[in-house]
KEKE-3310 file (N, C-alpha, C; in steps of 0.2 Angstrom, whole numbers, plus 5000, padded with zeros to 4 digits):
npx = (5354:5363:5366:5372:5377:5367:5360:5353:5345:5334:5325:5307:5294:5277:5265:5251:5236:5232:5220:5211:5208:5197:5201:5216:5222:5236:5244:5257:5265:5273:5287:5297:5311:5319:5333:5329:5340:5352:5371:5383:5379:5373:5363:5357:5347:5334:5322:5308:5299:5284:5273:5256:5248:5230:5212:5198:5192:5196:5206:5219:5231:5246:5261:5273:5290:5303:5318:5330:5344:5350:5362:5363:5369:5368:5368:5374:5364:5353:5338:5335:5323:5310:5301:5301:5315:5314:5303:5311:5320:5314:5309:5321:5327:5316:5314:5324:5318:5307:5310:5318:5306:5300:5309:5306:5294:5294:5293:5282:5262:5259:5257:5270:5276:5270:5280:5278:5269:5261:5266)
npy = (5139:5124:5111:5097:5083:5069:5052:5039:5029:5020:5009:5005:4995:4992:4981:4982:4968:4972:4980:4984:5002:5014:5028:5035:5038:5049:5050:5060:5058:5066:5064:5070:5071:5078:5089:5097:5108:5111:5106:5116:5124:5113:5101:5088:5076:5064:5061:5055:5048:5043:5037:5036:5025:5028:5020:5024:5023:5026:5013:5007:5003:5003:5008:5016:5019:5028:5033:5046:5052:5066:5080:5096:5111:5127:5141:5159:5168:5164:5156:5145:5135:5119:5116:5125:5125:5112:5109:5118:5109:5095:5102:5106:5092:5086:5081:5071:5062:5058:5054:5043:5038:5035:5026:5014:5013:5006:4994:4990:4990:5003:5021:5030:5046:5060:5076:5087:5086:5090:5090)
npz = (5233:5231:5224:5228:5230:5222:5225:5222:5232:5232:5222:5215:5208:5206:5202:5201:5198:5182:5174:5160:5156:5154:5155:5165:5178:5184:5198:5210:5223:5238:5249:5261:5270:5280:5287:5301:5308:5297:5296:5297:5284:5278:5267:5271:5266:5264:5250:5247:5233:5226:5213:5210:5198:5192:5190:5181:5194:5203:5207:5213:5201:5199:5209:5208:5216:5223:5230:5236:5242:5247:5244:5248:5248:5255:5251:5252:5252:5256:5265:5279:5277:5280:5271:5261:5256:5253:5245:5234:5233:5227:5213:5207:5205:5198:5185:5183:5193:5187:5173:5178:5185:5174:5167:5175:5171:5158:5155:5158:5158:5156:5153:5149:5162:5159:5158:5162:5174:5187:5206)
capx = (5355:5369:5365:5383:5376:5362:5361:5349:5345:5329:5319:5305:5288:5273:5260:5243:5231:5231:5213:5213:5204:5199:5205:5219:5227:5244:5247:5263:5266:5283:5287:5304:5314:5324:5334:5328:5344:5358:5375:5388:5377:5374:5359:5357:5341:5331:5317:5302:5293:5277:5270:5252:5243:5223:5210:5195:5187:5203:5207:5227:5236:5252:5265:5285:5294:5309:5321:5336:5348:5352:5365:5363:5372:5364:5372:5374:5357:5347:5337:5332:5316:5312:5295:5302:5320:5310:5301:5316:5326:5310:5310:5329:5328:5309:5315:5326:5313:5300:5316:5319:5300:5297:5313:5303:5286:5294:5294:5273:5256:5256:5260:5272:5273:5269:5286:5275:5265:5260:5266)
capy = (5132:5122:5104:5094:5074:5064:5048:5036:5024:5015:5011:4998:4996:4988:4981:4977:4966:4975:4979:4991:5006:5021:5033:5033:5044:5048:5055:5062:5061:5066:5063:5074:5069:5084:5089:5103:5112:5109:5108:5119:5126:5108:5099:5081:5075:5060:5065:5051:5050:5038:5039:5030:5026:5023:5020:5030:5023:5026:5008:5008:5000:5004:5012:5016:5021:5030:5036:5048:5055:5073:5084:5104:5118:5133:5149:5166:5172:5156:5155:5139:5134:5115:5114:5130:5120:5103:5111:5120:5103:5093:5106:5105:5086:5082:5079:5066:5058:5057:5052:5035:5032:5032:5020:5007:5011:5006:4986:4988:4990:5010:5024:5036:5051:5067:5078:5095:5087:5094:5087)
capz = (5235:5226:5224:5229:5226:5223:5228:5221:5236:5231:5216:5211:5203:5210:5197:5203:5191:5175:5170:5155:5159:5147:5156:5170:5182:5187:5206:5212:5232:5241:5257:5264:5278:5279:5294:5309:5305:5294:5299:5290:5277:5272:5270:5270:5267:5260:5246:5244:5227:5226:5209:5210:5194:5197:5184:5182:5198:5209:5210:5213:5198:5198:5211:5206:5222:5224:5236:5234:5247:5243:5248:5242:5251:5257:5247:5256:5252:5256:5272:5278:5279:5281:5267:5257:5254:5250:5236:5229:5229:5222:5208:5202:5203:5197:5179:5185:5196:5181:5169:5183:5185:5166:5166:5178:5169:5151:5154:5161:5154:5156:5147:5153:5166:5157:5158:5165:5181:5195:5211)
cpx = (5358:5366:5373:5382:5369:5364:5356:5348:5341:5323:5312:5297:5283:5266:5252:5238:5230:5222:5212:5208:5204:5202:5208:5222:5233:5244:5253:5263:5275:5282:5295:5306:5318:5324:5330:5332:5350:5364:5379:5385:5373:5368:5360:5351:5338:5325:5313:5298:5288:5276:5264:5248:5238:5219:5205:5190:5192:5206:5216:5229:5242:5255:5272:5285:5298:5312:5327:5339:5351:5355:5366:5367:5368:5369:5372:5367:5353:5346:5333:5328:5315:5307:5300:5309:5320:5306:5307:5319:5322:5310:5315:5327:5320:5310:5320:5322:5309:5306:5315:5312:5297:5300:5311:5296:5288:5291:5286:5271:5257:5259:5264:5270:5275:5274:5282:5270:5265:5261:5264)
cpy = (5129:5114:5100:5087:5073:5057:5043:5028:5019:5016:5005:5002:4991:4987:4977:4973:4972:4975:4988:4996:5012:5025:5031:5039:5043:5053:5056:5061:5060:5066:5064:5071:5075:5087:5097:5110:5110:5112:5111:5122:5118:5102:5092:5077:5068:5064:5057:5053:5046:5040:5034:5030:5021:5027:5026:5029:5022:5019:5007:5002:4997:5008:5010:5021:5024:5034:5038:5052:5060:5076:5088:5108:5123:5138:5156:5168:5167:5156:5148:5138:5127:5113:5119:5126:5114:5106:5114:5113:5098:5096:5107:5098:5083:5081:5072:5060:5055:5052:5043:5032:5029:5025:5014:5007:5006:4998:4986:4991:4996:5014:5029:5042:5057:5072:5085:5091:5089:5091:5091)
cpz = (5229:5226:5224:5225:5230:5222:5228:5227:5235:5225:5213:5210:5208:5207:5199:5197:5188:5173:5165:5159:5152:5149:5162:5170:5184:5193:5207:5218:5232:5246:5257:5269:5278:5287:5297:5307:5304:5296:5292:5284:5272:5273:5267:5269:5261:5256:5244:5239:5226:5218:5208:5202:5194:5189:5189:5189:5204:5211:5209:5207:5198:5206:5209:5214:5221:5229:5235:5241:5243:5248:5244:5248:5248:5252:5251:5257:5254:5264:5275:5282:5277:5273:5260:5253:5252:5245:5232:5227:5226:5217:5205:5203:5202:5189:5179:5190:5190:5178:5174:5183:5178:5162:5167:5172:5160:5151:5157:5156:5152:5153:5152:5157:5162:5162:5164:5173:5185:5200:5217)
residu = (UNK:UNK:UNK:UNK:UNK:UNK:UNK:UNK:UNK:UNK:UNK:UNK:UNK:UNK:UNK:UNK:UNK:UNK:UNK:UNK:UNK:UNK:UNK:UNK:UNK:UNK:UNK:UNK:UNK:UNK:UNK:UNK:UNK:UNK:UNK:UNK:UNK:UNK:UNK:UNK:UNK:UNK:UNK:UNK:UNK:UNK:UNK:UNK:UNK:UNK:UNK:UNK:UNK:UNK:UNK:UNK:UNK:UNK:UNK:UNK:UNK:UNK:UNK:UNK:UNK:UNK:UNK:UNK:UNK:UNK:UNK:UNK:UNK:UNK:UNK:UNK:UNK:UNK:UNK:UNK:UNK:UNK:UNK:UNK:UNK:UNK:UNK:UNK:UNK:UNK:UNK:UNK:UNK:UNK:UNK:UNK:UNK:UNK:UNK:UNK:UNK:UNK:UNK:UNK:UNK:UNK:UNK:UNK:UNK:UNK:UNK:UNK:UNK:UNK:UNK:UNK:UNK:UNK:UNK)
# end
């Protein structure tokens, strides 16, 4: 799979009362819209990323949002699978998701998203 363009469509932050906390968590959620079957070899798809950060009693602090339109082509060898193709293209562009939500995080209370997370 070839990645053609990305396509930053949507980005924002959402800060709930700040209450320090010792420790805090960082969640990742994704959420694919990804077509059925792509035409031409060529997929077209939105990629949603949530990123929630919750202190140590889950209580939601923070969410960054984002939304990207992504268009990868298929390659000769490439079978397409709706889940299996939505992890490959979350995995070439999850350093640039991280990169944008750390952008929004820099102007809040909180500390950046650790470059290795697990989504």
């Amino acid at each position: 799979m070839v990645l053609s363009s990305t396509i930053l469509k949507e980005k924002n932050i959402t800060i709930n009362q700040f209450i320090p906390a010792q420790k805090m968590q960082i969640m990742m959620n994704r959420i694919n819209i990804m077509p059925e079957n792509p035409e031409n070899n060529t997929i077209q798809c939105e990629l949603k990323l949530s990123v929630n950060i919750l202190d140590d009693t889950q209580k939601d602090l923070a969410v960054v949002n984002l939304s990207y339109i992504v268009i990868a082509i298929l390659e000769d060898n490439d079978v397409y699978n709706k889940d299996d193709c939505a992890n490959r293209l979350f995995q070439l562009l999850q350093s640039m998701y991280i990169s944008e939500a750390n952008n929004l995080l820099r102007e809040s209370p909180f500390p950046p998203i650790p470059l290795n997370i697990k989504c």
